[in-house]
N, CA, C and O atoms as a GROMACS GRO file, in nm:
protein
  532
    1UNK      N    1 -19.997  -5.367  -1.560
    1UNK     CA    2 -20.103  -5.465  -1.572
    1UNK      C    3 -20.238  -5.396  -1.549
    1UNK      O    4 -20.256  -5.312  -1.461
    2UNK      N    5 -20.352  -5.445  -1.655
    2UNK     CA    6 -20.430  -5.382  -1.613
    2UNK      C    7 -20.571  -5.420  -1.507
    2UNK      O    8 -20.602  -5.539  -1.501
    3UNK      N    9 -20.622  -5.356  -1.456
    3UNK     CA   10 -20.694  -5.397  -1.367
    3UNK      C   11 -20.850  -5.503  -1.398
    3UNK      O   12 -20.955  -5.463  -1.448
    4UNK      N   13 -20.825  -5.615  -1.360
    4UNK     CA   14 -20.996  -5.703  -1.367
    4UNK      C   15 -21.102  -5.613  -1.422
    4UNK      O   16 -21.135  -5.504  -1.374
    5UNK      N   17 -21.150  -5.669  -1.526
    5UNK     CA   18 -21.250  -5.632  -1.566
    5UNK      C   19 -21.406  -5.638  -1.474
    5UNK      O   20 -21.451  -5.752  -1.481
    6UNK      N   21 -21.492  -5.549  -1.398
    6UNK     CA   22 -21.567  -5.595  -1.352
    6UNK      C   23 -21.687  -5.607  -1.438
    6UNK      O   24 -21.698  -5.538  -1.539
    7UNK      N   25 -21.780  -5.696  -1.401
    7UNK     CA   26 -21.902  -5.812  -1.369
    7UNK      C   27 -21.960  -5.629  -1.461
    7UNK      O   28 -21.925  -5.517  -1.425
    8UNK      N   29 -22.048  -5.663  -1.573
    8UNK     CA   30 -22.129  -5.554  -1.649
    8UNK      C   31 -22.267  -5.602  -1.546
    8UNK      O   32 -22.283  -5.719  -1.511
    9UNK      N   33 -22.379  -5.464  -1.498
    9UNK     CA   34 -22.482  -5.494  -1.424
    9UNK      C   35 -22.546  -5.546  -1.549
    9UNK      O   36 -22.509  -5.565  -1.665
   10UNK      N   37 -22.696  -5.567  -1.457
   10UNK     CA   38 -22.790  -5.643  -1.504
   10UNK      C   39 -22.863  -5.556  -1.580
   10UNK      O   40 -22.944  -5.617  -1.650
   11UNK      N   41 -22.866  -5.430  -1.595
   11UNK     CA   42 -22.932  -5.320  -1.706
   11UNK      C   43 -22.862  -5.353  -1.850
   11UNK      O   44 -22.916  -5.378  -1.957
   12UNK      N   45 -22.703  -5.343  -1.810
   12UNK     CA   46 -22.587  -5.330  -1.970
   12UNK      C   47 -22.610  -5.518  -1.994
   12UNK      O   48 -22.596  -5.564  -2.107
   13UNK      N   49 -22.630  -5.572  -1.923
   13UNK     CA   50 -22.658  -5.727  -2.003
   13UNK      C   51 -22.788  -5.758  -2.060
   13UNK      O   52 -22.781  -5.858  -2.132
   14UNK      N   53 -22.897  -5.711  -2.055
   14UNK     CA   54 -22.989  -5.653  -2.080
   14UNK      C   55 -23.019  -5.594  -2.186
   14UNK      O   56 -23.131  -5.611  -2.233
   15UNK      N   57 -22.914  -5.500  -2.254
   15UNK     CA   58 -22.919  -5.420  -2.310
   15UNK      C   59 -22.807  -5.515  -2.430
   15UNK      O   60 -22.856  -5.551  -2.538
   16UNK      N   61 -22.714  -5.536  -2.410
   16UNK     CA   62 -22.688  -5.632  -2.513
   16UNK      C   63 -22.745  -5.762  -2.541
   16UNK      O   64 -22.668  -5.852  -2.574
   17UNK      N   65 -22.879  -5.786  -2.532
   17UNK     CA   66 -22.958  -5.903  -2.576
   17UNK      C   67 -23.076  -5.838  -2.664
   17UNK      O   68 -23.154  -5.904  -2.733
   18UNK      N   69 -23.077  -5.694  -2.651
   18UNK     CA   70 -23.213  -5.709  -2.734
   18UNK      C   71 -23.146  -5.643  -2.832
   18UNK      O   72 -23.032  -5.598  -2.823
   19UNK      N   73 -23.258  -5.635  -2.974
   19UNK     CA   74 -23.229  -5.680  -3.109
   19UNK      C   75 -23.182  -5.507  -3.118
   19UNK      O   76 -23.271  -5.422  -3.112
   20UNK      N   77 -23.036  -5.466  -3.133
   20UNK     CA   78 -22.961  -5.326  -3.213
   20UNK      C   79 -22.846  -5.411  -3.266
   20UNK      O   80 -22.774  -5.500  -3.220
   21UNK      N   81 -22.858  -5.345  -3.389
   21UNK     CA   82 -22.721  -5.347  -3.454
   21UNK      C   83 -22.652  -5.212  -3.397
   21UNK      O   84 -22.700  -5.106  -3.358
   22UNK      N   85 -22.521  -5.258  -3.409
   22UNK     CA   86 -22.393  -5.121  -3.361
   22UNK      C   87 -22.306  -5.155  -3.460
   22UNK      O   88 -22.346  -5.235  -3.545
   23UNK      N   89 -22.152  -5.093  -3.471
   23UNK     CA   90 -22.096  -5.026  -3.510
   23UNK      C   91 -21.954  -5.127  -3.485
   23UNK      O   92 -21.952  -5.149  -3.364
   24UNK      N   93 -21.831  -5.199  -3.553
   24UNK     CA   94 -21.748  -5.243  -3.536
   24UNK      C   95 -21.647  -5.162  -3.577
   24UNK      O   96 -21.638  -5.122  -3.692
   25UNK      N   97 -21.567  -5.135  -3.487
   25UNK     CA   98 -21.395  -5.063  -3.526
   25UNK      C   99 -21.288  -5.131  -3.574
   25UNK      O  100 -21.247  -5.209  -3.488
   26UNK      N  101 -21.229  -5.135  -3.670
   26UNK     CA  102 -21.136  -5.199  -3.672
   26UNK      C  103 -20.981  -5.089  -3.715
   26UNK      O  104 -20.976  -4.969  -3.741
   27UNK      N  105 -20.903  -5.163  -3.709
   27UNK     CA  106 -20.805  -5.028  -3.781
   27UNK      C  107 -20.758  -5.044  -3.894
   27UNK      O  108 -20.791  -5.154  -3.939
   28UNK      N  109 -20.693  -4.982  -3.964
   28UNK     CA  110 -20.671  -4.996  -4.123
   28UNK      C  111 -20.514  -4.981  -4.113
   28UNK      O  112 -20.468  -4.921  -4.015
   29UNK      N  113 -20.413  -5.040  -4.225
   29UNK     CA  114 -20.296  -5.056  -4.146
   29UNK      C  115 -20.207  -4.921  -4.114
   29UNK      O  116 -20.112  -4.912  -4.036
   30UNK      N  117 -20.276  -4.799  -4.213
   30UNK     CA  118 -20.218  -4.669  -4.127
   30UNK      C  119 -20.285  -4.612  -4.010
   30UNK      O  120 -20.273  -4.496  -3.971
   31UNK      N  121 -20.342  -4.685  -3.968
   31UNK     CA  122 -20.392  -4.675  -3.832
   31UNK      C  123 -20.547  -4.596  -3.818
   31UNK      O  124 -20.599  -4.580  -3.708
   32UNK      N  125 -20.594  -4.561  -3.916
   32UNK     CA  126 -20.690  -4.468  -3.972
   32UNK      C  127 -20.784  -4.627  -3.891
   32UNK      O  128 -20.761  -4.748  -3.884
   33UNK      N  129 -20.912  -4.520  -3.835
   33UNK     CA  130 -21.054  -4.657  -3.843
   33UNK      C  131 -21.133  -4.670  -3.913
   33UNK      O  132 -21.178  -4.571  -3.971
   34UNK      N  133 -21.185  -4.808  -3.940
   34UNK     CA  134 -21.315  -4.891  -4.046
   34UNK      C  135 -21.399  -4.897  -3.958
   34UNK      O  136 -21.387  -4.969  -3.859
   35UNK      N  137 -21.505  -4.817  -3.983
   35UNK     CA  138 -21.611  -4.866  -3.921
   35UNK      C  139 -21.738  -4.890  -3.980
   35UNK      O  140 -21.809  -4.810  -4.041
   36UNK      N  141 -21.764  -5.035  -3.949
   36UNK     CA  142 -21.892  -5.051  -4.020
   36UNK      C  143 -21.997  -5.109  -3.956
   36UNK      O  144 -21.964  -5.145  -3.843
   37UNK      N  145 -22.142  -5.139  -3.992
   37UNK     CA  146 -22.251  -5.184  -3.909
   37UNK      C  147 -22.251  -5.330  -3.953
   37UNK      O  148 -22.242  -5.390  -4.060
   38UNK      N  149 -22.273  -5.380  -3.748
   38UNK     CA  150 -22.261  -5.542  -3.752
   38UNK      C  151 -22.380  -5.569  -3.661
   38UNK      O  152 -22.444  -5.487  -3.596
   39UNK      N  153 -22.395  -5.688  -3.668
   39UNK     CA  154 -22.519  -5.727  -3.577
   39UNK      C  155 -22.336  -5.838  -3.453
   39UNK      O  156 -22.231  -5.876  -3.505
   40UNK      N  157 -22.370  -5.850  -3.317
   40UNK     CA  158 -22.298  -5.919  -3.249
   40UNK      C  159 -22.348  -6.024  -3.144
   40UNK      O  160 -22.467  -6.056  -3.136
   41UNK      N  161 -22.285  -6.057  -3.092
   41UNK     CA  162 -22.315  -6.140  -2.931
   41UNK      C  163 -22.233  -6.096  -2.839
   41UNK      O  164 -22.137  -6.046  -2.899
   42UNK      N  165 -22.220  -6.087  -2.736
   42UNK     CA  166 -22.181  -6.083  -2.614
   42UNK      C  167 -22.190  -6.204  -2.528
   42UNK      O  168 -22.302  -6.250  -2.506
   43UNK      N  169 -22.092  -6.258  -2.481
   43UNK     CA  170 -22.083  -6.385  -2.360
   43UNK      C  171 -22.033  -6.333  -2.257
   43UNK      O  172 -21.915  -6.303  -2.242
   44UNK      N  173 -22.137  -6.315  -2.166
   44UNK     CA  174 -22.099  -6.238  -2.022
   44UNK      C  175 -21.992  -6.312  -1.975
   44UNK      O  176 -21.886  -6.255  -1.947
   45UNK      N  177 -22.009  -6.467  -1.958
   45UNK     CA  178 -21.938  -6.545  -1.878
   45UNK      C  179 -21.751  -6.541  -1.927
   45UNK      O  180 -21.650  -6.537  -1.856
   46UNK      N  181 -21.769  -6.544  -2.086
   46UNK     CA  182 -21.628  -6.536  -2.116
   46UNK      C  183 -21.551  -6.417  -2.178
   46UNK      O  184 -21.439  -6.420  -2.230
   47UNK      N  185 -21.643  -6.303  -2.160
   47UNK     CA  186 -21.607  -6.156  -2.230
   47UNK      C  187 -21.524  -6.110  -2.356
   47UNK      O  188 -21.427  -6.040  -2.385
   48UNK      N  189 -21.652  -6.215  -2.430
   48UNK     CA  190 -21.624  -6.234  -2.561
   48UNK      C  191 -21.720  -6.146  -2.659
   48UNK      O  192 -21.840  -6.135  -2.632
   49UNK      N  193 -21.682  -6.104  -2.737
   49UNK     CA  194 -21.801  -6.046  -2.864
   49UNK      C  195 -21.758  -6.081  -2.973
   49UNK      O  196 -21.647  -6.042  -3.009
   50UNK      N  197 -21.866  -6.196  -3.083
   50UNK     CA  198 -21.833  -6.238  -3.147
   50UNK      C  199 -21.911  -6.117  -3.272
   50UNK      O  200 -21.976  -6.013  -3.255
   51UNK      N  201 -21.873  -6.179  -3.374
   51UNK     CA  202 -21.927  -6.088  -3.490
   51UNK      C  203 -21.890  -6.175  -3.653
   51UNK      O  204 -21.773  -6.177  -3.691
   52UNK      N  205 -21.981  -6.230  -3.724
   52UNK     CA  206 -21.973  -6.311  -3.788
   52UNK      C  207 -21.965  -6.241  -3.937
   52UNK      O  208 -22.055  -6.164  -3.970
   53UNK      N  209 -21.853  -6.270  -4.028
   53UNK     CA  210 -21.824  -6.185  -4.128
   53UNK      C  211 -21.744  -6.272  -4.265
   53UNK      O  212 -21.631  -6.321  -4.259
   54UNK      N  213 -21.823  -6.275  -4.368
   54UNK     CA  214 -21.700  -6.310  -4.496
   54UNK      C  215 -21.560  -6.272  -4.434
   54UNK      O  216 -21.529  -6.167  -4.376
   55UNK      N  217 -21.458  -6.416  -4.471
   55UNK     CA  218 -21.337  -6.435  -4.464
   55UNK      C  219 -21.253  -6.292  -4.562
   55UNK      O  220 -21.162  -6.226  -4.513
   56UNK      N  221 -21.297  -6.275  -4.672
   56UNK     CA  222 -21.290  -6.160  -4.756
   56UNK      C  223 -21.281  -6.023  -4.716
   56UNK      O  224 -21.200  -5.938  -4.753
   57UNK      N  225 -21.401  -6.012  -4.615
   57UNK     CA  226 -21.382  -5.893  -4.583
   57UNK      C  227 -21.323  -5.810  -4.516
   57UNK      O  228 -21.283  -5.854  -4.408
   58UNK      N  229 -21.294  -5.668  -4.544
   58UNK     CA  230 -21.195  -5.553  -4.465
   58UNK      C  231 -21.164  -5.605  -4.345
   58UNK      O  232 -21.060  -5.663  -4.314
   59UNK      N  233 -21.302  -5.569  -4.248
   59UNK     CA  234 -21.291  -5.593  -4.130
   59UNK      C  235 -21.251  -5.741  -4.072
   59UNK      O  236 -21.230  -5.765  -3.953
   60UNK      N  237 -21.242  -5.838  -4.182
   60UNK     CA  238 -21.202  -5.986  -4.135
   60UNK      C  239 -21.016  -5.931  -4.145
   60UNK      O  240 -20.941  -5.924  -4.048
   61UNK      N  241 -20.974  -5.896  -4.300
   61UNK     CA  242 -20.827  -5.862  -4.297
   61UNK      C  243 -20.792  -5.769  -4.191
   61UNK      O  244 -20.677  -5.794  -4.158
   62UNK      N  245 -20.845  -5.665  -4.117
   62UNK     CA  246 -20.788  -5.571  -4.037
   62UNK      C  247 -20.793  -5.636  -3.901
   62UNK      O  248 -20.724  -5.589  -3.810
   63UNK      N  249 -20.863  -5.734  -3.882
   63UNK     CA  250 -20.876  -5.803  -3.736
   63UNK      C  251 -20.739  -5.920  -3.742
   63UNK      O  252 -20.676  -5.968  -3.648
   64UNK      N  253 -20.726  -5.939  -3.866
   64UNK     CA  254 -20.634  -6.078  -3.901
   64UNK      C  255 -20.505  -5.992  -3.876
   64UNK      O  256 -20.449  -6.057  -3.788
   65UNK      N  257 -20.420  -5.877  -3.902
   65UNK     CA  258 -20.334  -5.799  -3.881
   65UNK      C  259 -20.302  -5.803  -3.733
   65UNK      O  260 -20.195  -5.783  -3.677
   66UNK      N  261 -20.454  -5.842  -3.671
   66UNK     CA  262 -20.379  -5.783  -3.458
   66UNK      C  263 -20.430  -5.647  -3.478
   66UNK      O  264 -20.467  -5.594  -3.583
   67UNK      N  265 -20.422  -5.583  -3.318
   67UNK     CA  266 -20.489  -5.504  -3.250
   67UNK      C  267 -20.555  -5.487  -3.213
   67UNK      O  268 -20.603  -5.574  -3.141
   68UNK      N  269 -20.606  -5.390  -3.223
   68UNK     CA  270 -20.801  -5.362  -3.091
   68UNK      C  271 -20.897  -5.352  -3.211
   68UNK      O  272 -20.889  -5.341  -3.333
   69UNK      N  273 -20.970  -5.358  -3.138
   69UNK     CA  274 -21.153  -5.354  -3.231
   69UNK      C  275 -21.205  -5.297  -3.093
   69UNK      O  276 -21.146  -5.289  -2.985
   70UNK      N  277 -21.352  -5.254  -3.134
   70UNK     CA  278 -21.497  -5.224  -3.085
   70UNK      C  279 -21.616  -5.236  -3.151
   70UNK      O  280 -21.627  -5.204  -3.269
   71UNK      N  281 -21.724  -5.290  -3.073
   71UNK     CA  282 -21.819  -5.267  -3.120
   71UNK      C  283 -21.905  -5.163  -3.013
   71UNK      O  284 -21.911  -5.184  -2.892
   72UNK      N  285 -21.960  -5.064  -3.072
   72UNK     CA  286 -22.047  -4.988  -2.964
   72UNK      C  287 -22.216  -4.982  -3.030
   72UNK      O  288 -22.221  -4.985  -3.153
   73UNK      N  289 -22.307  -4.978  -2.980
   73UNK     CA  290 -22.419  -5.002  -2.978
   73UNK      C  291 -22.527  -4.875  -2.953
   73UNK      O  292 -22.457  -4.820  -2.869
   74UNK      N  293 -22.604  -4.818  -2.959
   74UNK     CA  294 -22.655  -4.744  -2.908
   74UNK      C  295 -22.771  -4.707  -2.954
   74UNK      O  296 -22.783  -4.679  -3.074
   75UNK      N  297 -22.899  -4.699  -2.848
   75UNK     CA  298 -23.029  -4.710  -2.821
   75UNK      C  299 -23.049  -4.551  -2.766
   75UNK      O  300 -23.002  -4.522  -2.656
   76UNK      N  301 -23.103  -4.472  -2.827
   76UNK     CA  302 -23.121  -4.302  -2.771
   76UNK      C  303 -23.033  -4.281  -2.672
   76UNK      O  304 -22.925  -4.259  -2.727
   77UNK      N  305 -23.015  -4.273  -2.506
   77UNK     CA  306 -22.946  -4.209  -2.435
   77UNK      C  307 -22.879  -4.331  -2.394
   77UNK      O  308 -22.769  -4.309  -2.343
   78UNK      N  309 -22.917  -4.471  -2.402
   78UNK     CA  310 -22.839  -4.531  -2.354
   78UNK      C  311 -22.748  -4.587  -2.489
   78UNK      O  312 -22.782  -4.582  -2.607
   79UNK      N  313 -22.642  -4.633  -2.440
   79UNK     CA  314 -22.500  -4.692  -2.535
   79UNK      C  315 -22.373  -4.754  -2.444
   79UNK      O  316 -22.336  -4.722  -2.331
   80UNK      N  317 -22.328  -4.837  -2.522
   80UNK     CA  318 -22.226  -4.932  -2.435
   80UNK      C  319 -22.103  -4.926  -2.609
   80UNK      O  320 -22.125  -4.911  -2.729
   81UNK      N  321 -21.972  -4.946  -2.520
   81UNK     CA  322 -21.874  -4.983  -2.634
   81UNK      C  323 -21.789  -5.077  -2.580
   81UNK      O  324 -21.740  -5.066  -2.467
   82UNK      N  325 -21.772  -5.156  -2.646
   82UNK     CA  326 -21.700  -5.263  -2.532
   82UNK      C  327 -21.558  -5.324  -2.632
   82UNK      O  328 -21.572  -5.401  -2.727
   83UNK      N  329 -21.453  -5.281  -2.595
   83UNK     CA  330 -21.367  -5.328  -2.658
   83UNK      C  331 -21.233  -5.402  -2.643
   83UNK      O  332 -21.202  -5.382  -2.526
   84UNK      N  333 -21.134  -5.479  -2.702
   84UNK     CA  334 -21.021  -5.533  -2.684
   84UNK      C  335 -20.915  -5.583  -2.800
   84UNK      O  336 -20.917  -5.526  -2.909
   85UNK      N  337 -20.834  -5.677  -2.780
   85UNK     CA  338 -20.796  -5.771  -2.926
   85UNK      C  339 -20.862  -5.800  -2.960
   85UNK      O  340 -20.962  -5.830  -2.895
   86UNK      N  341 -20.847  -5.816  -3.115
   86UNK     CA  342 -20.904  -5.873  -3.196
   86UNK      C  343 -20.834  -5.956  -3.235
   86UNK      O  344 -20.714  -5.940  -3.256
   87UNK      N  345 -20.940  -6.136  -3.263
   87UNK     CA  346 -20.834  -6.205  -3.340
   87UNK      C  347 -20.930  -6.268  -3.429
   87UNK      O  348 -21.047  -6.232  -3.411
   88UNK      N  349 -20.911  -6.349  -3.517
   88UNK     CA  350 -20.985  -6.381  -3.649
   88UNK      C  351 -21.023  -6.559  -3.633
   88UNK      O  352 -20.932  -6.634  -3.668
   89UNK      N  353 -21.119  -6.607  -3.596
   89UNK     CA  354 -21.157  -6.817  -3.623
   89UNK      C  355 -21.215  -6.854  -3.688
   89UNK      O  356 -21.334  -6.828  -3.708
   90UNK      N  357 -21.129  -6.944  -3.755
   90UNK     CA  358 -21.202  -7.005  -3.860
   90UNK      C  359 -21.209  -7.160  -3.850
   90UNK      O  360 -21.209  -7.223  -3.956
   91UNK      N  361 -21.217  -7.238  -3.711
   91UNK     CA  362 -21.251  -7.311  -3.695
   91UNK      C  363 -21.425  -7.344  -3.733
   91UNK      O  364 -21.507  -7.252  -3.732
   92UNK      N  365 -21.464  -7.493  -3.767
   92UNK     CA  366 -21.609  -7.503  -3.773
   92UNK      C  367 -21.712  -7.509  -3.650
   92UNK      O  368 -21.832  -7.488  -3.638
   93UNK      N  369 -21.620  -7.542  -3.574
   93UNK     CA  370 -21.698  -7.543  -3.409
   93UNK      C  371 -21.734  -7.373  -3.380
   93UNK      O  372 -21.835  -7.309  -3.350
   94UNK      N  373 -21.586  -7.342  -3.407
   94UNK     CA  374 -21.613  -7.160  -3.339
   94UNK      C  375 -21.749  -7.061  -3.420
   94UNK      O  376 -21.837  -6.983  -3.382
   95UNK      N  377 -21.698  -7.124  -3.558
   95UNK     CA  378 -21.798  -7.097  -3.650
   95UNK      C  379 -21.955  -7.095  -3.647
   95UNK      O  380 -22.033  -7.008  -3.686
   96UNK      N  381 -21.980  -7.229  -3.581
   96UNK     CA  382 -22.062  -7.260  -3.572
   96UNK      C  383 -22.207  -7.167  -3.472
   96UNK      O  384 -22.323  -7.127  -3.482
   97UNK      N  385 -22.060  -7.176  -3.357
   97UNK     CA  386 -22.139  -7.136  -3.249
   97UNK      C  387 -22.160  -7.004  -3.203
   97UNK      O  388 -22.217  -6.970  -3.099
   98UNK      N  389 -22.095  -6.913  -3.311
   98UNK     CA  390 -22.114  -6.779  -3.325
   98UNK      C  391 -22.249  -6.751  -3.383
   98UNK      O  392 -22.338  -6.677  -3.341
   99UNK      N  393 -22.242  -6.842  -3.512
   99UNK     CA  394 -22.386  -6.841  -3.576
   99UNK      C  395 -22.543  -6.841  -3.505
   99UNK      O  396 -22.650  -6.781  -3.519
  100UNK      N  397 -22.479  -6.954  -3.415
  100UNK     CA  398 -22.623  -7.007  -3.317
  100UNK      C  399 -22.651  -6.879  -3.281
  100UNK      O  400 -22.752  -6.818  -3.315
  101UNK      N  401 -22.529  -6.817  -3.185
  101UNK     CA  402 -22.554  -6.687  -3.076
  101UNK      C  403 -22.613  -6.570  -3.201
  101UNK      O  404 -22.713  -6.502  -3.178
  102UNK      N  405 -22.530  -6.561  -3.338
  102UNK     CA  406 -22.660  -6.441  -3.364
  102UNK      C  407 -22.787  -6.489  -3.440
  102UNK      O  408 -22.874  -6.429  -3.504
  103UNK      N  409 -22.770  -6.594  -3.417
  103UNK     CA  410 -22.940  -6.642  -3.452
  103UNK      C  411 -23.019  -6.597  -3.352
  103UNK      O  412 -23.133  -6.555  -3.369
  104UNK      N  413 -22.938  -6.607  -3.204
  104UNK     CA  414 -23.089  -6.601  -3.116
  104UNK      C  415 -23.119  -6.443  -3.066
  104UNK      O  416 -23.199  -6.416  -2.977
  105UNK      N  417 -23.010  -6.308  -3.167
  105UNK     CA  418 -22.987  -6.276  -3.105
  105UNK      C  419 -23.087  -6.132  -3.223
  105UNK      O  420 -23.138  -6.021  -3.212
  106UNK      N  421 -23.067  -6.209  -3.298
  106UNK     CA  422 -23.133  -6.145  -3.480
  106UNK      C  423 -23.168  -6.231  -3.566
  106UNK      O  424 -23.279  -6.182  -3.584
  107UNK      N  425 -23.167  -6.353  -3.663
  107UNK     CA  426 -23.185  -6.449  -3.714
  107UNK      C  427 -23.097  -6.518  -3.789
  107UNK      O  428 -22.980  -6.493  -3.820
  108UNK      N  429 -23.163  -6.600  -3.812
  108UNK     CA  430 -23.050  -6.730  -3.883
  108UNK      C  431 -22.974  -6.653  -3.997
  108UNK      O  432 -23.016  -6.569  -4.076
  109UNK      N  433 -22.893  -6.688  -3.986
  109UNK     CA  434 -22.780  -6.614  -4.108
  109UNK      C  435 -22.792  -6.682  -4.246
  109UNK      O  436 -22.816  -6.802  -4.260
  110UNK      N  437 -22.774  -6.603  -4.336
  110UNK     CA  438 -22.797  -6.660  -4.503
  110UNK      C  439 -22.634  -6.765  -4.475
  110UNK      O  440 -22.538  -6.751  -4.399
  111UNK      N  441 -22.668  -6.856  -4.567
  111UNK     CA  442 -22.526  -7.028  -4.548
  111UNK      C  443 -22.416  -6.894  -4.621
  111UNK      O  444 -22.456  -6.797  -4.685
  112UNK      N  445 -22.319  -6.917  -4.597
  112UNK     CA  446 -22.194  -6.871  -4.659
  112UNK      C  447 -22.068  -6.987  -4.549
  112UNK      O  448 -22.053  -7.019  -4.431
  113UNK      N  449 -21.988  -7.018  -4.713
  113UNK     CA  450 -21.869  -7.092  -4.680
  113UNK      C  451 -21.788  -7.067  -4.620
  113UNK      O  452 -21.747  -7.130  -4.523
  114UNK      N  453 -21.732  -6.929  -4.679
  114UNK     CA  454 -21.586  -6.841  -4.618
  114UNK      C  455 -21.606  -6.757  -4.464
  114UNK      O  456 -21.513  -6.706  -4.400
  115UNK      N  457 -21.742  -6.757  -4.426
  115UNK     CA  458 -21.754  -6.679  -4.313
  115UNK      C  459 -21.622  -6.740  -4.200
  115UNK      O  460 -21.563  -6.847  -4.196
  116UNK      N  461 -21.615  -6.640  -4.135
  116UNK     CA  462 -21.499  -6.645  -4.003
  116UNK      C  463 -21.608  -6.544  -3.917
  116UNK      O  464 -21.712  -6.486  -3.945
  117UNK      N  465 -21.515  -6.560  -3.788
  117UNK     CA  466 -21.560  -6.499  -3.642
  117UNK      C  467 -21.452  -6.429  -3.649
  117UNK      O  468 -21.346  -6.459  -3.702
  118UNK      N  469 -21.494  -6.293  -3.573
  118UNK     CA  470 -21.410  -6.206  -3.556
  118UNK      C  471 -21.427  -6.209  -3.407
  118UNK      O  472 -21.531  -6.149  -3.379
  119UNK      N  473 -21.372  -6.250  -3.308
  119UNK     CA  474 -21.372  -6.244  -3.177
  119UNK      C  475 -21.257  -6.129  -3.114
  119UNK      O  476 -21.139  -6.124  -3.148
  120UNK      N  477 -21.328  -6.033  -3.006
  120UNK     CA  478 -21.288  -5.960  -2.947
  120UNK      C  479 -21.298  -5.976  -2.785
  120UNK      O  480 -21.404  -5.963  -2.723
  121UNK      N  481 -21.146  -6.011  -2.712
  121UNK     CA  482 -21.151  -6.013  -2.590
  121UNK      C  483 -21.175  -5.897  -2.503
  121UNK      O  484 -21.079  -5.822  -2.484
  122UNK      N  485 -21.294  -5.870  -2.443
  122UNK     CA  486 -21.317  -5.724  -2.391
  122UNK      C  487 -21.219  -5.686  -2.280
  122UNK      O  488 -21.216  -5.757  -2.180
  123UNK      N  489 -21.157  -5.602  -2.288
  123UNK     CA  490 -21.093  -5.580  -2.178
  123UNK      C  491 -21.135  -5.409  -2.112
  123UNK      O  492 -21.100  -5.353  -2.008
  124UNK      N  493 -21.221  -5.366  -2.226
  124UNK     CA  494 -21.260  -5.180  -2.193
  124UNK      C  495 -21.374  -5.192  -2.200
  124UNK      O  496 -21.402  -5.252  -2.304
  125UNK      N  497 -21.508  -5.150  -2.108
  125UNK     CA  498 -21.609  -5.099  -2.183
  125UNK      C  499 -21.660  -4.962  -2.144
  125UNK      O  500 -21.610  -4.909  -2.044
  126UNK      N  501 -21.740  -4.908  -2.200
  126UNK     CA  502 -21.794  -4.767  -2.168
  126UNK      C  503 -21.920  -4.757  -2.180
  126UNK      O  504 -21.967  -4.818  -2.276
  127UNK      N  505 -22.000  -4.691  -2.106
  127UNK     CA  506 -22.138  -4.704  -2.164
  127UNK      C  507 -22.191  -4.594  -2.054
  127UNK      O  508 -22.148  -4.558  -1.944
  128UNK      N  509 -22.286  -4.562  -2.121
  128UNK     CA  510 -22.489  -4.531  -2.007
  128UNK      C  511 -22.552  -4.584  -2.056
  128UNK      O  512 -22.580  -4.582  -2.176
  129UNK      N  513 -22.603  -4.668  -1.946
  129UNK     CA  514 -22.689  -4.744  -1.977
  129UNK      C  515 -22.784  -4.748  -1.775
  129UNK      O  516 -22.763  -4.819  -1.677
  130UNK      N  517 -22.860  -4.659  -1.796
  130UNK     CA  518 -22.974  -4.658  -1.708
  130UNK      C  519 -22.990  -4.770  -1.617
  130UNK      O  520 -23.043  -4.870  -1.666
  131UNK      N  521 -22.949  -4.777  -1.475
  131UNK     CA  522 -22.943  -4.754  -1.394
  131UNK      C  523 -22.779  -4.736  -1.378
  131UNK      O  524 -22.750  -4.663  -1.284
  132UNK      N  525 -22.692  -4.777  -1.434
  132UNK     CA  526 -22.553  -4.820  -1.424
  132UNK      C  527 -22.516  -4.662  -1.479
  132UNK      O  528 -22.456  -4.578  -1.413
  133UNK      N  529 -22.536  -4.656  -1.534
  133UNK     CA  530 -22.405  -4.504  -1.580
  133UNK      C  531 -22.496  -4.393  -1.588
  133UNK      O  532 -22.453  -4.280  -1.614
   0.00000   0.00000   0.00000
């Protein structure tokens, strides 16, 4: 079992609110990684990172398969990667409220029908991020 995730300081929460795009991992089914540039959210409270993506796309099918994802981020010396399962929602509520979060987080998203959430339960992260690492 693995050990509680602790509480990210107040520098790395900080640091995932202001405006960088980073980098999403996903795996491909020979295990090889996709990585491509996403804009995300972070929910401290439920150690969630959402990431809003056409139903169509790679990274929607490679998250829909199961396994881990990451997104890592990085600002000159500082960088965080925060990763776990991945699973794929396509509810309209979940939908919804992914949207809000990268509205406030980068801007309102162009309307698309097929979009899904790619939600990742963090269970790893890594980072420097000034004062913390």
């Amino acid at each position: 079992m693995r050990p509680q995730l602790p509480d990210l300081p107040p520098a790395a929460l900080e640091f995932l609110v202001e405006r960088h795009l980073a980098t999403l991992t996903t795996l491909r089914a020979d295990g090889s990684p996709h990585v491509t540039p996403v804009g995300f959210s972070y929910d401290p409270a439920e150690r969630l990172v959402r990431v809003i993506t056409d139903g169509a796309s790679r990274k929607a099918q490679h998250a829909a398969a199961g396994g881990r994802a990451a997104v890592s981020q990085v600002d000159g010396r500082r960088w965080l990667t925060l990763e776990g399962p991945v699973h794929v929602r396509t509810a309209a509520a979940e939908v919804s409220e992914a949207e809000e979060r990268y509205a406030r987080r980068y801007r309102v998203p162009r309307p698309n029908p097929t979009r899904v959430v790619l939600v990742i339960a963090v269970d790893r992260v890594l980072g420097s991020v000034p004062p913390w690492g």
